[in-house]
N, CA, C and O of each residue as an XYZ file, in Angstrom:
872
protein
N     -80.686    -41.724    -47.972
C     -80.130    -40.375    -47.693
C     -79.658    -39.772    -49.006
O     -79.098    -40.459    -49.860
N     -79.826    -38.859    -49.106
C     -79.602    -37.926    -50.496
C     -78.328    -37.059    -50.449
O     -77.945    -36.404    -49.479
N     -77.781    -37.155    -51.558
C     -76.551    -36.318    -51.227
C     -76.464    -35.117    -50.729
O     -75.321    -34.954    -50.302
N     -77.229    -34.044    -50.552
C     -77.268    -33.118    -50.067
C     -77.139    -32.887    -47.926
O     -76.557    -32.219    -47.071
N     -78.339    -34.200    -48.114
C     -78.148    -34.419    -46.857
C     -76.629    -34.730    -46.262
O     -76.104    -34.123    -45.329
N     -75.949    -36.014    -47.157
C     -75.116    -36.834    -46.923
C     -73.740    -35.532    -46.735
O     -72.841    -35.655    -45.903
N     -73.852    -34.410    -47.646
C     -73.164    -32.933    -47.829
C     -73.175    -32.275    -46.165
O     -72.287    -32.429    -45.327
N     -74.115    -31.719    -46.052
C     -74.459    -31.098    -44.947
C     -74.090    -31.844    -43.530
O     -74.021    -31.156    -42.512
N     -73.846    -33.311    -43.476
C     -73.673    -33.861    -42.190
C     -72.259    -33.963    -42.006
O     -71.826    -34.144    -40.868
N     -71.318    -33.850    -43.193
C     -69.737    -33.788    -43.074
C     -69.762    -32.958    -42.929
O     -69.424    -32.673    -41.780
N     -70.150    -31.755    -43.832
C     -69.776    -30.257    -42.874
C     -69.851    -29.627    -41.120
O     -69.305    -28.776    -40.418
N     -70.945    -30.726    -41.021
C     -70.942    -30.440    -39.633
C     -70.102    -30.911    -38.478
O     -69.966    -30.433    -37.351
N     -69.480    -32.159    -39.149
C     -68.424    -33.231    -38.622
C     -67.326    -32.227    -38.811
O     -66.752    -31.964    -37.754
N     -66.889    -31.610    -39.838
C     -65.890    -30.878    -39.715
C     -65.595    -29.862    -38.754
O     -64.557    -29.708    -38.110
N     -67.127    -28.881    -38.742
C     -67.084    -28.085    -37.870
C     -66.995    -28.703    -36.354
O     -66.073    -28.425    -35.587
N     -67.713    -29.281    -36.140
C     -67.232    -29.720    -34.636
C     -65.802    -30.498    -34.474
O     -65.237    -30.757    -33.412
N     -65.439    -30.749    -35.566
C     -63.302    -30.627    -35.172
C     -62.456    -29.489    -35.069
O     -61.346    -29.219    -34.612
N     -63.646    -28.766    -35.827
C     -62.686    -27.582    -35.714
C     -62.948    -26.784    -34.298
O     -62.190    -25.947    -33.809
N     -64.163    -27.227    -33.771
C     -64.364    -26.594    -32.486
C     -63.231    -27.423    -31.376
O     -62.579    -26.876    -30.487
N     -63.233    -28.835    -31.724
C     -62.234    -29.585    -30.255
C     -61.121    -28.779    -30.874
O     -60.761    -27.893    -30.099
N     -60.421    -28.789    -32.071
C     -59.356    -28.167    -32.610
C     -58.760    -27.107    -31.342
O     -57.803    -27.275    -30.586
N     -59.873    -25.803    -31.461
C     -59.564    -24.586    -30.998
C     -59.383    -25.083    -29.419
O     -58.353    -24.800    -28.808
N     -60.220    -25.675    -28.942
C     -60.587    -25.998    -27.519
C     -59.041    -26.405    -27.377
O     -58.321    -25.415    -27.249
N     -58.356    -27.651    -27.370
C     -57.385    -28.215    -27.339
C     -55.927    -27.422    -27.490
O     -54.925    -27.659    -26.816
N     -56.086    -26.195    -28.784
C     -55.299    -25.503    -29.219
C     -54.964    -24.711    -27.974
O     -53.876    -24.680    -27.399
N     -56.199    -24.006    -27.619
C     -56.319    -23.374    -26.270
C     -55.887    -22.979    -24.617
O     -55.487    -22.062    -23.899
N     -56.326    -24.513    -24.626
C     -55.439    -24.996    -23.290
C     -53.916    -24.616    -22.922
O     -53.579    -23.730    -22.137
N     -53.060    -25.476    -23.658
C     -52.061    -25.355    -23.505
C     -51.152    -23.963    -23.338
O     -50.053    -23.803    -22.806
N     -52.147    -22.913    -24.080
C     -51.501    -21.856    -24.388
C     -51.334    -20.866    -23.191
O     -50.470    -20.007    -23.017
N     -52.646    -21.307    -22.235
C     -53.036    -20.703    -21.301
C     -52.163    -21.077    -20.117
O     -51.545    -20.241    -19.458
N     -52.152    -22.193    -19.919
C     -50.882    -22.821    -18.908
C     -49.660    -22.259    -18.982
O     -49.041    -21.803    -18.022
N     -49.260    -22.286    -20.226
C     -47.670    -21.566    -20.490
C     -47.423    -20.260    -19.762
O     -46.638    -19.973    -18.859
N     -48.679    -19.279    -20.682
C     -48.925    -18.007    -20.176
C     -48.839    -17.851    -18.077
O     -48.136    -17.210    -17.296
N     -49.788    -18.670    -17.964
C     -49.395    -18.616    -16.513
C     -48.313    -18.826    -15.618
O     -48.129    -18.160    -14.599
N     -47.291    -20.170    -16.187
C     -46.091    -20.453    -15.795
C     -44.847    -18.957    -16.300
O     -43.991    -18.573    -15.503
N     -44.950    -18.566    -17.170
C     -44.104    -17.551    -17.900
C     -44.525    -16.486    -16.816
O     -43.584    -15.822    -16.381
N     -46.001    -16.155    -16.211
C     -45.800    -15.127    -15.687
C     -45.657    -15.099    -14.470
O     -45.655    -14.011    -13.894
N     -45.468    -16.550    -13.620
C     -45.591    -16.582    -12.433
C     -43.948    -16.772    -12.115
O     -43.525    -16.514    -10.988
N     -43.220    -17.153    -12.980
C     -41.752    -17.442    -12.763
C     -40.744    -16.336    -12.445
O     -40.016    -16.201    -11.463
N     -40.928    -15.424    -13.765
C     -40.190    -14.006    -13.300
C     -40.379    -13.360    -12.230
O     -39.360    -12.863    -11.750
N     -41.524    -13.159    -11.578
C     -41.939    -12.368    -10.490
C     -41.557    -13.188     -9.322
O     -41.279    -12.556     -8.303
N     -41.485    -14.593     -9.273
C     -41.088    -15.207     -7.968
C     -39.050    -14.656     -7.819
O     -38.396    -14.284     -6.845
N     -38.677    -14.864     -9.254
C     -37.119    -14.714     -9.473
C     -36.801    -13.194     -9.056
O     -35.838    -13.059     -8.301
N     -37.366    -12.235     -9.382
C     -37.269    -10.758     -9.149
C     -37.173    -10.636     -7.638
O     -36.293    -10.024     -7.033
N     -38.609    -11.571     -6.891
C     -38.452    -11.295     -5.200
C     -37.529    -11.495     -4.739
O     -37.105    -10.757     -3.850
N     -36.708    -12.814     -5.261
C     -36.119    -13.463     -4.460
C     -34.486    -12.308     -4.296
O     -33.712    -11.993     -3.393
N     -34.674    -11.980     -5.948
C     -33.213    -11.245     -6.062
C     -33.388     -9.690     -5.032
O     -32.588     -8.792     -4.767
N     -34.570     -9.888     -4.724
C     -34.647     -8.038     -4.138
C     -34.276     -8.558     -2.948
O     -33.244     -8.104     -2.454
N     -35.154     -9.811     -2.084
C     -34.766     -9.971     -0.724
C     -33.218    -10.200     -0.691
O     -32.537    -10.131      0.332
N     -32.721    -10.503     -2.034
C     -30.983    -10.906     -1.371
C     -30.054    -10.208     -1.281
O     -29.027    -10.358     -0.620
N     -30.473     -9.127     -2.174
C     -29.331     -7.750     -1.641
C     -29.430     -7.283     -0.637
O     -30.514     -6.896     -0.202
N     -28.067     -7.171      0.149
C     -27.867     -6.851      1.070
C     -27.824     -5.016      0.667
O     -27.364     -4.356     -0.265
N     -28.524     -4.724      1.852
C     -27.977     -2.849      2.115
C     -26.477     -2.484      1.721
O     -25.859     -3.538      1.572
N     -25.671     -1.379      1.500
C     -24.865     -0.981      0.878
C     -24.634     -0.416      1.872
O     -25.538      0.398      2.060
N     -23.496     -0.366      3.083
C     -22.805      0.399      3.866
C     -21.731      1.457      3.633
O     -20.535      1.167      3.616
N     -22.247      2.825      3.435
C     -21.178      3.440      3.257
C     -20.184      4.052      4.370
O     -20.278      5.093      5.021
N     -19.353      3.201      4.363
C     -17.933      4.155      5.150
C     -17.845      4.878      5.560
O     -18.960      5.296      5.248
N     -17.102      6.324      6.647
C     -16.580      6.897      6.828
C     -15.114      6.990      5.995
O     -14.308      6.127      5.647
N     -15.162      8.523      5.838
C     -14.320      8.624      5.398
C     -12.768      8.796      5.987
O     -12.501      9.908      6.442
N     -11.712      7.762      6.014
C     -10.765      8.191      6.918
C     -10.340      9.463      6.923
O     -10.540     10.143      5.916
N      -9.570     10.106      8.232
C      -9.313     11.568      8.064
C      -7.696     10.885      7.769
O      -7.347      9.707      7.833
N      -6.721     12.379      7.357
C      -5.461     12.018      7.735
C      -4.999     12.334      8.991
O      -5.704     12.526      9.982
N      -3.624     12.390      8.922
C      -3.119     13.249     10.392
C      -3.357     14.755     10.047
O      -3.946     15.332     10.961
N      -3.044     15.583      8.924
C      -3.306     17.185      8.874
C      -4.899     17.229      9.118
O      -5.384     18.148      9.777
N      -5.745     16.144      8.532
C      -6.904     16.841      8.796
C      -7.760     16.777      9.845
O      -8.845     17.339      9.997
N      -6.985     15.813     10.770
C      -7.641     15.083     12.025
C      -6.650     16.245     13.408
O      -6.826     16.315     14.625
N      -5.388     17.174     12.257
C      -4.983     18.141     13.273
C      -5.543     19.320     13.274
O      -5.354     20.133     14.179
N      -6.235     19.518     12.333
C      -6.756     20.777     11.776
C      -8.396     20.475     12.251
O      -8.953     21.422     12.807
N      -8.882     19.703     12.134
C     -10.385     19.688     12.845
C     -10.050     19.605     14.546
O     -10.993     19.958     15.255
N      -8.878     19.199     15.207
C      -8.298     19.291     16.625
C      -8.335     20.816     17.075
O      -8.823     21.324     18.084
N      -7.730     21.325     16.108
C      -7.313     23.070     16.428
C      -8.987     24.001     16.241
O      -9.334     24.818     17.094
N      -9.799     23.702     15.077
C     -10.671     24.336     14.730
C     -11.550     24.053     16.200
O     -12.154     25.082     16.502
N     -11.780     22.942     17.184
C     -12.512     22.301     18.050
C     -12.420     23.031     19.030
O     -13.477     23.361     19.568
N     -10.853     23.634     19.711
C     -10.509     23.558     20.776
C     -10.070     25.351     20.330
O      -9.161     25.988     20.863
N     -10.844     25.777     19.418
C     -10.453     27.344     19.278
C     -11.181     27.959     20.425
O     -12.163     27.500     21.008
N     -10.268     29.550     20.755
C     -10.993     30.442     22.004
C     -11.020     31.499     21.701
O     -10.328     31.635     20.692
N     -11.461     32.419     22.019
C     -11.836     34.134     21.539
C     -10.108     34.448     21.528
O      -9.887     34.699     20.343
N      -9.450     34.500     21.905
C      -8.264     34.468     22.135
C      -7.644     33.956     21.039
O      -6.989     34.765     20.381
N      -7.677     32.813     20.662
C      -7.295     32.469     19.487
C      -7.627     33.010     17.980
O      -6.955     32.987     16.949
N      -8.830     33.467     18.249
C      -9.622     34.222     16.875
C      -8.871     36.036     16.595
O      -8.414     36.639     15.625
N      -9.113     36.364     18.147
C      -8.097     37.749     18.176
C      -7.206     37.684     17.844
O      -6.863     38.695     17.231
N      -6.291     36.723     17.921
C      -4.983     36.368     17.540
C      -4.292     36.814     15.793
O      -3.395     37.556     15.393
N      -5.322     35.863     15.123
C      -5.547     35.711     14.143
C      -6.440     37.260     13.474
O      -6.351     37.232     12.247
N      -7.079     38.282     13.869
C      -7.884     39.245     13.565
C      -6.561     40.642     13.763
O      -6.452     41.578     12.971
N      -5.600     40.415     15.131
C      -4.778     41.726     15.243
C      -3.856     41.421     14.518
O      -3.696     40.591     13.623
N      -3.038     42.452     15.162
C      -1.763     42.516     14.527
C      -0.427     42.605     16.008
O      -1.033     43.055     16.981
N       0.266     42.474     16.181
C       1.087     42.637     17.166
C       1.411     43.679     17.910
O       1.703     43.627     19.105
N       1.360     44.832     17.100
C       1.077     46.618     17.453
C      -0.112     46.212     18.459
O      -0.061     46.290     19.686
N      -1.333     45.706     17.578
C      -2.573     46.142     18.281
C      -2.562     45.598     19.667
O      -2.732     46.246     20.699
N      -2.319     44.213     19.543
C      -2.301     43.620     20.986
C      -1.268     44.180     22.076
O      -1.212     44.118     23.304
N      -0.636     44.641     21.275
C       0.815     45.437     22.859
C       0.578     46.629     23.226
O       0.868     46.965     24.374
N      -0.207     47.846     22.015
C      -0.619     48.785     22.373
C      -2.434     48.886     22.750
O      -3.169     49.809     22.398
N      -2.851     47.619     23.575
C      -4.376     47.873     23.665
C      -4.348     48.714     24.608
O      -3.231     48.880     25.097
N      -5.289     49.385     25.098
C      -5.688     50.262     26.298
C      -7.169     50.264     26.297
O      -7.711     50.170     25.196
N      -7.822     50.346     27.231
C      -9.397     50.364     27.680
C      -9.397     51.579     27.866
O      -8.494     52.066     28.547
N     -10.688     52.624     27.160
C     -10.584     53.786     27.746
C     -11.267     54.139     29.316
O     -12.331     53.800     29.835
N     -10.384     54.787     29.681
C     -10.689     55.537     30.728
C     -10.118     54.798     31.849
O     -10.622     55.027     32.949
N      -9.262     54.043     31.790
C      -8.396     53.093     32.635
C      -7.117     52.942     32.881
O      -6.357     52.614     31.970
N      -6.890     53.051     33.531
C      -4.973     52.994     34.527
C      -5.019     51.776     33.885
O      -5.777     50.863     34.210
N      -4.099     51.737     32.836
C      -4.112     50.238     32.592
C      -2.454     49.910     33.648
O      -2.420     48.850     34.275
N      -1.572     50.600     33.713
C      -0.725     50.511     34.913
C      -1.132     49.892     36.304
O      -0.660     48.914     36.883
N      -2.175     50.773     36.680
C      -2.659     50.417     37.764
C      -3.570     48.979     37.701
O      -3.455     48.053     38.504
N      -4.420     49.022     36.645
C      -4.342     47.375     36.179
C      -4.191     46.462     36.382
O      -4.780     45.628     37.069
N      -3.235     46.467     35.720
C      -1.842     45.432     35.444
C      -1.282     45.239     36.972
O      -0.966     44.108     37.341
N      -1.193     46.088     37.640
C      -0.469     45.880     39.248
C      -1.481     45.162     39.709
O      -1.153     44.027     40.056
N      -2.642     45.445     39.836
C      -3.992     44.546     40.250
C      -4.082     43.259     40.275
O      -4.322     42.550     41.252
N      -3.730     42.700     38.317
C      -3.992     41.376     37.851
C      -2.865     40.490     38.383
O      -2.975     39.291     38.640
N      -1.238     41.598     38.575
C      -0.899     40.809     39.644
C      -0.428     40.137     41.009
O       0.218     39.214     41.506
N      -1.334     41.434     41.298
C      -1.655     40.995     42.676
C      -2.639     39.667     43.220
O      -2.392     38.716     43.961
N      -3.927     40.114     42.438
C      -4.433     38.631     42.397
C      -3.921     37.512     41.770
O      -4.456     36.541     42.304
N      -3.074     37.117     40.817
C      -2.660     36.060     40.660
C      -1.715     35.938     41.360
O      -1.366     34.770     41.531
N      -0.939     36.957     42.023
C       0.315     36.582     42.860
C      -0.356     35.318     44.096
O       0.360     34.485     44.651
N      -1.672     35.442     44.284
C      -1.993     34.907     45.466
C      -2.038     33.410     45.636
O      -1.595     32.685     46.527
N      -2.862     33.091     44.253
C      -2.658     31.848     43.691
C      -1.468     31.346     43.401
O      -1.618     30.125     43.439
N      -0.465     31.574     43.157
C       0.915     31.404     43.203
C       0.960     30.668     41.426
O       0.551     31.230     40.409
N       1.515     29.444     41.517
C       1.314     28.306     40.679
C      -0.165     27.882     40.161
O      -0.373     27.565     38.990
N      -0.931     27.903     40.925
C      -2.216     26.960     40.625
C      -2.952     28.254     39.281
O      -3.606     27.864     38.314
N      -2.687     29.514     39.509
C      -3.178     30.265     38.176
C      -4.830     30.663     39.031
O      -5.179     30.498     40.200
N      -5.581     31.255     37.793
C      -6.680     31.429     38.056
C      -7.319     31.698     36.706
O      -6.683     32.388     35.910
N      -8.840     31.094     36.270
C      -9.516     31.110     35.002
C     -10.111     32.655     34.803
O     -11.025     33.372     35.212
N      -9.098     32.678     33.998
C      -9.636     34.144     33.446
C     -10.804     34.714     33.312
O     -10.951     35.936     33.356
N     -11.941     33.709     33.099
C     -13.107     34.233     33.412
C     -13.665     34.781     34.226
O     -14.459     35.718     34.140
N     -13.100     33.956     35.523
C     -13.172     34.298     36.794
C     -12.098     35.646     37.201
O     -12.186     36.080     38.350
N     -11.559     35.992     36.687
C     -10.381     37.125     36.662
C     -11.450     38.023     36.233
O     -12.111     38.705     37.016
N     -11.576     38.006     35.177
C     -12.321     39.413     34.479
C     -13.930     39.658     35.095
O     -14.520     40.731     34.966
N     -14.510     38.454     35.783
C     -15.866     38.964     36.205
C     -15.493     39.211     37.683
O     -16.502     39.179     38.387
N     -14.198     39.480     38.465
C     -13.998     39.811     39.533
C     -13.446     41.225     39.290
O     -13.456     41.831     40.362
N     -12.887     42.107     38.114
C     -12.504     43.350     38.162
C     -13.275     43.807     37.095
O     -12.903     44.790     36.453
N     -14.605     43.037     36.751
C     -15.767     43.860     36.034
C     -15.577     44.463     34.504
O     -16.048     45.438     33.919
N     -14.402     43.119     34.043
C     -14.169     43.714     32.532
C     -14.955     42.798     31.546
O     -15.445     41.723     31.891
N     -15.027     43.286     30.361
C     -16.210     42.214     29.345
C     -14.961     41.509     29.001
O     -13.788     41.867     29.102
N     -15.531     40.355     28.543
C     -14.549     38.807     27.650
C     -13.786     39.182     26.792
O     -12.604     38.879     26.625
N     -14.632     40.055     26.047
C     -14.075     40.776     24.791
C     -11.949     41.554     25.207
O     -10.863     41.302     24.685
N     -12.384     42.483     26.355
C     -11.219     43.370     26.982
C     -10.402     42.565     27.860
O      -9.411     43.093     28.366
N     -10.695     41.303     28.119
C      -9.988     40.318     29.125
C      -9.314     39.560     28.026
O      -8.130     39.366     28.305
N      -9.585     39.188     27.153
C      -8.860     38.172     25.841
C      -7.949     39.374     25.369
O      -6.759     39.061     25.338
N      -8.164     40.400     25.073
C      -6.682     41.561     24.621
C      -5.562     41.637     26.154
O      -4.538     41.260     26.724
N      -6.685     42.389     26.162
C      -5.758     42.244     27.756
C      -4.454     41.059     28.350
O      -3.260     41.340     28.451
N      -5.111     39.681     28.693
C      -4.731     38.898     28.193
C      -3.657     37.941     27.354
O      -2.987     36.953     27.656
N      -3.811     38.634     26.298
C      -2.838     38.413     25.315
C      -1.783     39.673     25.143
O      -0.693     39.341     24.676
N      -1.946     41.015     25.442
C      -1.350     41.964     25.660
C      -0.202     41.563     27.255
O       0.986     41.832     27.432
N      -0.681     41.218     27.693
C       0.283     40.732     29.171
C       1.061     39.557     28.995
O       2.076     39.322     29.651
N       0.556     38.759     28.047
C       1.466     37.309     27.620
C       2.774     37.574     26.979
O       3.853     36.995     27.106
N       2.432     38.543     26.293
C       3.436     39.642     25.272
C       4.493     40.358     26.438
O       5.714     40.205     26.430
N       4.003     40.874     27.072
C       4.427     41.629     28.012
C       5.657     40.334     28.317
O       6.810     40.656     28.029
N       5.459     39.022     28.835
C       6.172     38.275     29.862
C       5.632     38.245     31.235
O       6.075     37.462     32.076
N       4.326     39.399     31.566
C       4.098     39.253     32.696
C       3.135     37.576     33.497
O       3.197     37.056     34.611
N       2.347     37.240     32.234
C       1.922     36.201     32.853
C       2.058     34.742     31.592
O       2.517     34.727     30.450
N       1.567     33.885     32.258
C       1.828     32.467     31.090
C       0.187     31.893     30.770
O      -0.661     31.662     31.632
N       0.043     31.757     29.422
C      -1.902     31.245     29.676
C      -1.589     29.849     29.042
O      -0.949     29.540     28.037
N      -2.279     29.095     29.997
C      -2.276     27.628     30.655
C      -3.796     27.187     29.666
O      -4.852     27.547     30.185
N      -3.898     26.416     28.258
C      -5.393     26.049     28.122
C      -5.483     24.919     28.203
O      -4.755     23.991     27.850
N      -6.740     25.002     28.857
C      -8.053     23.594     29.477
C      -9.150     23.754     29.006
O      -9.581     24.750     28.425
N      -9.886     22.361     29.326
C     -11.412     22.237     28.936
C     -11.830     22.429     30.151
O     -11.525     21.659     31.062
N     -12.636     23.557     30.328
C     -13.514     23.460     31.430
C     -15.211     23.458     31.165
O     -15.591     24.214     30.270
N     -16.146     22.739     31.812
C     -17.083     22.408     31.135
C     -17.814     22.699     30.021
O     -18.752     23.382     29.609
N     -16.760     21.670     29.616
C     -17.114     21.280     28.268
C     -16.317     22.567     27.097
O     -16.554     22.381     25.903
N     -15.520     23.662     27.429
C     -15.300     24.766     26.827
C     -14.268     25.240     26.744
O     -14.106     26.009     27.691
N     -13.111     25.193     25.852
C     -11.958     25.810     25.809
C     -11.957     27.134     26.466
O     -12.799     28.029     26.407
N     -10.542     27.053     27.271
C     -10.363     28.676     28.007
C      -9.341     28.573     28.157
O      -8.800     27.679     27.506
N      -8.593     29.298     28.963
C      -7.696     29.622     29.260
C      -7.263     29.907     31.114
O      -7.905     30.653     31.853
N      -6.191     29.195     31.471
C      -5.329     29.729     32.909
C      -4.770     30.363     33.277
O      -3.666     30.073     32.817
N      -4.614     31.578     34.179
C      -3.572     33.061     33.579
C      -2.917     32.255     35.201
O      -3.464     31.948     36.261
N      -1.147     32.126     34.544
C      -0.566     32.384     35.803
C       0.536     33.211     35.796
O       1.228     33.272     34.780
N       0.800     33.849     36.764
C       1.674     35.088     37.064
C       2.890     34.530     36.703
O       3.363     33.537     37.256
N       3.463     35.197     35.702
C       5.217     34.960     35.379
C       6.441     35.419     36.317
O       7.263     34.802     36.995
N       6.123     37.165     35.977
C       6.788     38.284     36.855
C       6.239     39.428     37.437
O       5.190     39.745     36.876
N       6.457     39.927     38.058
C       5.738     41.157     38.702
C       6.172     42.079     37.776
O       7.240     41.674     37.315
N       5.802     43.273     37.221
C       5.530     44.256     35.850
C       6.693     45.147     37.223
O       6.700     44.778     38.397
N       7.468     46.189     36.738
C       8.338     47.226     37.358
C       7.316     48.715     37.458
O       6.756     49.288     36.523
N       7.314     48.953     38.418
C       5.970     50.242     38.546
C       7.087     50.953     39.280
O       8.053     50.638     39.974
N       6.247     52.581     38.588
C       6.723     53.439     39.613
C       6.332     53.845     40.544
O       6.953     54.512     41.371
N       4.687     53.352     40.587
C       3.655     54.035     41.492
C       3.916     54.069     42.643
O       3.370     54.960     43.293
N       4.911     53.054     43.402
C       5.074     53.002     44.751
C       5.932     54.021     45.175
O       5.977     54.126     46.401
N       6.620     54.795     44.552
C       7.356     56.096     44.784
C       7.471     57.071     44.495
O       8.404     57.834     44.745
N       5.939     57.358     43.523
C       5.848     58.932     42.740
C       5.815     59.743     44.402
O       6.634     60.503     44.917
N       5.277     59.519     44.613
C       5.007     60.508     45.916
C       6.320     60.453     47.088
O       6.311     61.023     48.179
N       7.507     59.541     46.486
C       8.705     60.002     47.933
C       9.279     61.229     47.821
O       9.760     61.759     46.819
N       9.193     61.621     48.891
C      10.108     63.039     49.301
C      11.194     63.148     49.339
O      11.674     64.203     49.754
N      12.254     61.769     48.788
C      13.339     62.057     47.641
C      13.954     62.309     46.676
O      15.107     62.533     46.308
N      12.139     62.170     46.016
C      12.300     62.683     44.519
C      12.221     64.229     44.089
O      12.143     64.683     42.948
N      12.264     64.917     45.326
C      11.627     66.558     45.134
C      12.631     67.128     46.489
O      12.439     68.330     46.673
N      13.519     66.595     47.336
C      14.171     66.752     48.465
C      15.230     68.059     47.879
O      15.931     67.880     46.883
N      15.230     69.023     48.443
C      15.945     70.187     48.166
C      17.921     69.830     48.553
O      18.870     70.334     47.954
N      17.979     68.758     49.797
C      19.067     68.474     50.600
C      19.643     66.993     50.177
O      20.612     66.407     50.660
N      18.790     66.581     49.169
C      19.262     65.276     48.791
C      21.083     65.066     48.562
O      21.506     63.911     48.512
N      21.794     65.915     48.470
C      23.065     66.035     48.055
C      23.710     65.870     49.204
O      24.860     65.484     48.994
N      23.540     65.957     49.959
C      23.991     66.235     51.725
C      23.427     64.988     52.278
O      23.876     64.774     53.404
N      22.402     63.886     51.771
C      21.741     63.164     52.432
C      22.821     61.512     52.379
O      23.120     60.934     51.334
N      23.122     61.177     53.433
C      23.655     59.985     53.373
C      23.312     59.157     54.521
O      22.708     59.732     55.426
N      23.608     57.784     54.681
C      23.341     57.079     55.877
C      23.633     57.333     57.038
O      22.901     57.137     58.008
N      25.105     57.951     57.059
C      25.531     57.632     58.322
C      26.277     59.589     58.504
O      27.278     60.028     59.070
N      25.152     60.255     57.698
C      25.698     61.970     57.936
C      24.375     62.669     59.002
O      23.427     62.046     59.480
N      24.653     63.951     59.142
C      23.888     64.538     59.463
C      22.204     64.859     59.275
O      21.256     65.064     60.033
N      22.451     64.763     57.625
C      20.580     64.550     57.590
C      20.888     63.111     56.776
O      21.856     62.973     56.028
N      19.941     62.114     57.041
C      20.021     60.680     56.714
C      18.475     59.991     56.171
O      17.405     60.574     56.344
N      18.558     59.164     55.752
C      16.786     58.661     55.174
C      16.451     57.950     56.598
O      15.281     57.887     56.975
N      17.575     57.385     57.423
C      17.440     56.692     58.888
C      16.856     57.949     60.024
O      16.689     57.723     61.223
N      16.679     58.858     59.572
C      15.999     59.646     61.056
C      15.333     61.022     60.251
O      14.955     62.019     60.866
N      15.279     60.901     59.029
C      14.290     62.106     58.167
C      12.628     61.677     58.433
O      12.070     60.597     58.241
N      12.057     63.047     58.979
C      10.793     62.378     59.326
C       9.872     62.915     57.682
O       8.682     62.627     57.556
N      10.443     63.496     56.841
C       9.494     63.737     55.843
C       9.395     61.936     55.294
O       8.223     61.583     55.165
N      10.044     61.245     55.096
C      10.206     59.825     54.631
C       9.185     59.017     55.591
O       8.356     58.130     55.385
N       9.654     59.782     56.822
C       8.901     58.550     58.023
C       7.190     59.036     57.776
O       6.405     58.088     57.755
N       6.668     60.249     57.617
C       5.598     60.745     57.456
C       4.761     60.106     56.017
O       3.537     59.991     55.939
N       6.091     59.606     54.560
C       5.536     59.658     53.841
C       4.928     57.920     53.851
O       3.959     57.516     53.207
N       5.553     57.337     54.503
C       5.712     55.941     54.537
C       4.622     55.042     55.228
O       4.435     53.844     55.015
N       3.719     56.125     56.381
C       2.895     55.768     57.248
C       1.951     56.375     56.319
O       0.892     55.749     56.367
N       1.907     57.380     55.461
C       0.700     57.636     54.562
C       0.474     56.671     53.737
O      -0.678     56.323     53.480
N       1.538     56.096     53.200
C       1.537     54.786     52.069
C       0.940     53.870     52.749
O       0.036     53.353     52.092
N       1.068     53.421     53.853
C       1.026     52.088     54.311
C      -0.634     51.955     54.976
O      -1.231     50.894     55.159
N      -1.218     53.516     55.299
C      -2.341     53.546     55.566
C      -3.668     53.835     53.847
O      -4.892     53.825     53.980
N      -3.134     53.995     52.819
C      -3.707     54.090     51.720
C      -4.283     52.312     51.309
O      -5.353     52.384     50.705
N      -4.045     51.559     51.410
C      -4.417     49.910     51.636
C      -5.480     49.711     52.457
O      -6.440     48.955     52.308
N      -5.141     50.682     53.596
C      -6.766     50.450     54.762
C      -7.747     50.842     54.562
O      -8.802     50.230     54.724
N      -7.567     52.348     54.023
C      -8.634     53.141     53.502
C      -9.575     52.811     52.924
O     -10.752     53.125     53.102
N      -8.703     51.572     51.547
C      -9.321     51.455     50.263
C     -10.231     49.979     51.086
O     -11.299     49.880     50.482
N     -10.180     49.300     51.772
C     -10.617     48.097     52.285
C     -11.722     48.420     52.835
O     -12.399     47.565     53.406
């Protein structure tokens, strides 16, 4: 064998170490790589499945604000008017074109009937044909007065109000028309004299007109 040859066959010995070299080098590197990337991603799942959800609270109320969301709940047109007039306005309301006198003797007449037990104003105002709007002044204009007391309830499901009769209002209506108020002899008139209210037939005449004005209207 000639040196050239003897040249050329170590080089080749070398090169094929340097090939197991790389091969060998190789391996290992690749394993790592796989363990490195399979580790974090198992650790990441595990930490996502373990948090728990985050419950947020309610917020406690206090007592002012748990009284003040009470009042805002259980507000009524009545209550808003309240707050919108002025005290003038509500004592001097009037509906136009209405006896509010005569009215007022009306509202309590019907509540006189009910006595105690009251009656829901709603039912008040859609029985003498007034809107919600003129029944809540109204209403509150008569509370003012002293003539009636408003009683509030939930009735389905809805703040309102109970009107019950306090006092009967002082009218004159029941005697514009006596024939004592215009009597020429009133000065002379006594119980037990000559002309008397006990045997005057203008009184007795006016009294059977009164008492038949109720039938008429029925």
């Amino acid at each position: 064998m000639t040196d050239i040859d003897e040249a050329t066959k170590i080089k080749m010995e070398i090169a094929e170490l340097k090939k197991k070299t790389k091969i060998l080098e190789a391996k290992p590197a690749k394993k790592v790589a796989k363990k490195a990337g399979a580790k974090p991603a198992k650790k990441v799942a595990k930490k996502a499945e373990a948090k728990p959800a985050k419950v947020v609270k309610p917020k406690k109320l206090t007592k002012k604000e748990l009284a003040e969301a009470k009042r805002i709940a259980e507000r009524t047109v009545e209550d808003e008017l309240e707050e919108q007039l002025t005290e003038s306005e509500i004592e001097n309301f009037q509906i136009e074109k209405v006896d509010m006198e005569r009215l007022t003797n009306k509202i309590c007449d019907i509540l006189a009937e009910r006595e105690s037990d009251g009656m829901l104003q709603s039912e008040l105002w859609k029985k003498l044909k007034l809107s919600g709007r003129d029944g809540s002044r109204l209403s509150l204009k008569l509370e003012r007065m002293g003539t009636i007391t408003r009683e509030k309830l939930l009735e389905n499901d809805r703040w309102t109000y109970k009107l019950i009769l306090k006092k009967t209002p002082i009218s004159t209506q029941s005697i514009e028309n006596s024939p004592c108020l215009v009597c020429t002899v009133e000065q002379k008139c006594s119980l037990d004299g000559e002309i008397s209210p006990k045997t005057c037939q203008l009184i007795e005449d006016w009294v059977i007109a009164e008492f038949k004005k109720p039938l008429k209207a029925k």
